[in-house]
Every structure is written in C-alpha cells, then in structure tokens.
C-alpha positions as a Markdown table, in Angstrom:
| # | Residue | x | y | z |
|---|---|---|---|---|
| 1 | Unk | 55.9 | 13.5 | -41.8 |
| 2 | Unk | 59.0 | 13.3 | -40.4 |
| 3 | Unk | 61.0 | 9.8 | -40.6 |
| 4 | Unk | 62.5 | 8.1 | -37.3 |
| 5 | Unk | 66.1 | 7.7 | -38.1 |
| 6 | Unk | 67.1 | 4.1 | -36.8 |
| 7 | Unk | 70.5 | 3.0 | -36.4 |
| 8 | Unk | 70.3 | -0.7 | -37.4 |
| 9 | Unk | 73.7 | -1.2 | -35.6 |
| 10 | Unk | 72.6 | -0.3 | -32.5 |
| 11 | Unk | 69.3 | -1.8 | -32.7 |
| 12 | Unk | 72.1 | -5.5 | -33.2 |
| 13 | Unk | 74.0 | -4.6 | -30.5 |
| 14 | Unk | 70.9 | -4.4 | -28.1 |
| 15 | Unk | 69.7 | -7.9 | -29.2 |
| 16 | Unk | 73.2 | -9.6 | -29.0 |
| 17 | Unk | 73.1 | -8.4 | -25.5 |
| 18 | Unk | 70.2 | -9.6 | -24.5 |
| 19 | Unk | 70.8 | -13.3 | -26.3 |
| 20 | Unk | 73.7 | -12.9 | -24.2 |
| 21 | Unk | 72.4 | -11.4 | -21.1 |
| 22 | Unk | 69.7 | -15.3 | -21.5 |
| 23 | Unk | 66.9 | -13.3 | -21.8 |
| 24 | Unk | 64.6 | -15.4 | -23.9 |
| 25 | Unk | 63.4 | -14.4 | -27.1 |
| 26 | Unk | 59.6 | -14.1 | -27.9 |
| 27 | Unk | 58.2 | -16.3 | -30.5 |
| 28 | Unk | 55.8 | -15.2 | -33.1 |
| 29 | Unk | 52.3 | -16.5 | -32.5 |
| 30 | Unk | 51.0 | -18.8 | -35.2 |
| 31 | Unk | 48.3 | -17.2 | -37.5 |
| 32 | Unk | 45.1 | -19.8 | -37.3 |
| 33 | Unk | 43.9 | -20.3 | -41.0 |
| 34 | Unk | 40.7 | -18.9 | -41.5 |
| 35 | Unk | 37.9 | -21.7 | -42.2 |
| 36 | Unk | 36.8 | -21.2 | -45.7 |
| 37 | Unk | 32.6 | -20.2 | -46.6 |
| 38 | Unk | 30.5 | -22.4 | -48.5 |
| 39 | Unk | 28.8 | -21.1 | -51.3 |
| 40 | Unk | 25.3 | -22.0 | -50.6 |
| 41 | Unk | 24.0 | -23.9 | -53.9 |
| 42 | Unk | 20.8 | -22.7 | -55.7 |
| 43 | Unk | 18.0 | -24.9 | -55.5 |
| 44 | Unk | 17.9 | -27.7 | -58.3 |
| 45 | Unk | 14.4 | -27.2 | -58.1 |
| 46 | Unk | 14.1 | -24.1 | -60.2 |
| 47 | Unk | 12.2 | -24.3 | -63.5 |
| 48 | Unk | 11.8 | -22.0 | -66.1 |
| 49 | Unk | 9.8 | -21.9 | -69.2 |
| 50 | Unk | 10.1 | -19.7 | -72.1 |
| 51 | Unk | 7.7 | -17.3 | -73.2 |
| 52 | Unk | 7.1 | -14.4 | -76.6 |
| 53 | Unk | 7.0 | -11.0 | -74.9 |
| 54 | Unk | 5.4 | -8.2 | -76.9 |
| 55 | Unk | 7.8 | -5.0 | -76.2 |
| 56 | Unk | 7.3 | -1.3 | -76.3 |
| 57 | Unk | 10.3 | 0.5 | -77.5 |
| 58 | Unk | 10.8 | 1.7 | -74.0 |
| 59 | Unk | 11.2 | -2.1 | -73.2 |
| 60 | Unk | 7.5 | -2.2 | -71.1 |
| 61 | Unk | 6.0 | -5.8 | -71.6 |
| 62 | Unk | 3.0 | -5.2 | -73.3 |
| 63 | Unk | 1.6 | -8.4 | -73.9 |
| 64 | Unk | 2.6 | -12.1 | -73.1 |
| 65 | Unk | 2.0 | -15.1 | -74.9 |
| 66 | Unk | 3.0 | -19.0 | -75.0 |
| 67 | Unk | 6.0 | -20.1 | -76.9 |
| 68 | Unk | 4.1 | -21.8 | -79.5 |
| 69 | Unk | 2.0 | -18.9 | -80.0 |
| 70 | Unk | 5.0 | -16.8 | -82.0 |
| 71 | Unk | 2.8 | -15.9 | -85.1 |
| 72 | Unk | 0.3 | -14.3 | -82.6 |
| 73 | Unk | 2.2 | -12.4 | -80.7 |
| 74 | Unk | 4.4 | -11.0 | -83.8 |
| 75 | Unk | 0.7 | -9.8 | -85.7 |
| 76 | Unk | 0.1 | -8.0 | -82.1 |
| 77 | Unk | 2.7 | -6.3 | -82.3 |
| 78 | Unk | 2.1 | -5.4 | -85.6 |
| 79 | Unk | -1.0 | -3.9 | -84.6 |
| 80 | Unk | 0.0 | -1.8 | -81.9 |
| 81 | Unk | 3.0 | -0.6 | -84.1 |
| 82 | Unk | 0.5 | 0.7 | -86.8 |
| 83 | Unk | -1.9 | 2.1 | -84.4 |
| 84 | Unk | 0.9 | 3.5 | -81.8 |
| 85 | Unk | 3.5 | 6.1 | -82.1 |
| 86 | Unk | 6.5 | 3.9 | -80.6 |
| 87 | Unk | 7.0 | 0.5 | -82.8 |
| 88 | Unk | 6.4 | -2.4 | -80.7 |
| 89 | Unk | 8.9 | -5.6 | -80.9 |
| 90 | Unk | 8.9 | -9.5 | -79.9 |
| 91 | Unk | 11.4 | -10.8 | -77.6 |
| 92 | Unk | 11.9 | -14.1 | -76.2 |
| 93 | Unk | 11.0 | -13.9 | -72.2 |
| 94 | Unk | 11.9 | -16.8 | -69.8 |
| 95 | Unk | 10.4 | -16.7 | -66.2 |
| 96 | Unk | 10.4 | -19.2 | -63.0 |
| 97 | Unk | 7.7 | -21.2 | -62.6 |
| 98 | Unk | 6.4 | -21.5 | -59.3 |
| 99 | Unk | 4.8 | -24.7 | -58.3 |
C-alpha cells in the first residue's frame, strides 16, 4: 500500500485562508449517547429442590431418589456396581420445580 504523502503546511495555509477568506467553519455533530439495555431479571419465582442422583460412570442418571432417601440410593448403586461392568456413583442433583 502506498502512503499519501501530506504536506501538513500546506494543508495550514489552505485553512488560514479560508478563516480569512469568512468562510465558516463546520462544526462537528454531537454524538447522541446510546440508551443503555436492561438486563431482564430472572423470575423470583424459581424453586429448586435437591435430589440423590444415582450415576453411571458415563455420567447417565440411572436412578433418582429424594434427599432424605441417601442410604437408598447409595445401596442402589451398590448393586448395580456389583452386578454392572461400569461402577455406578451418587451425586447430589438439584432441579426446578414446576408448579
């Protein structure tokens, strides 16, 4: 790319004419601010409730169970561990509950 060689001397000279000349000058437009986006707020409504997944090892929900049901849900996956290839694993699963 070739650069446009500018003669910053000349490119005075022209001006200072044309202030003299009366020739007005043109004014830079003002920039309107941009109105800002509102985040739009999650409902307050939202519930969750925790649960005791019962987890392949390829993380596939096997089973579910209630959260005061822990002892059950780790002696199913003790079963399925004994009686599968994969070992099978208890994780703590919350979910929305719809109304």
């Amino acid at each position: 790319m070739a650069r446009k060689i500018v003669n910053r001397k000349a490119l005075r000279q022209e001006v200072e004419a044309a202030e003299a000349a009366g020739t007005p000058k043109k004014k830079a437009a003002k920039r309107k601010t941009a109105k800002r986006k509102k985040k739009a707020k999650d409902p307050a409504d939202m519930r969750i409730k925790a649960f005791w997944g019962v987890f392949s090892q390829s993380m596939k929900r096997v089973a579910i169970f209630e959260y005061h049901q822990k002892p059950e849900a780790q002696k199913k996956a003790e079963a399925m561990s004994a009686s599968g290839k994969s070992p099978h694993f208890v994780k703590k699963v919350k979910e929305v509950i719809e109304e």
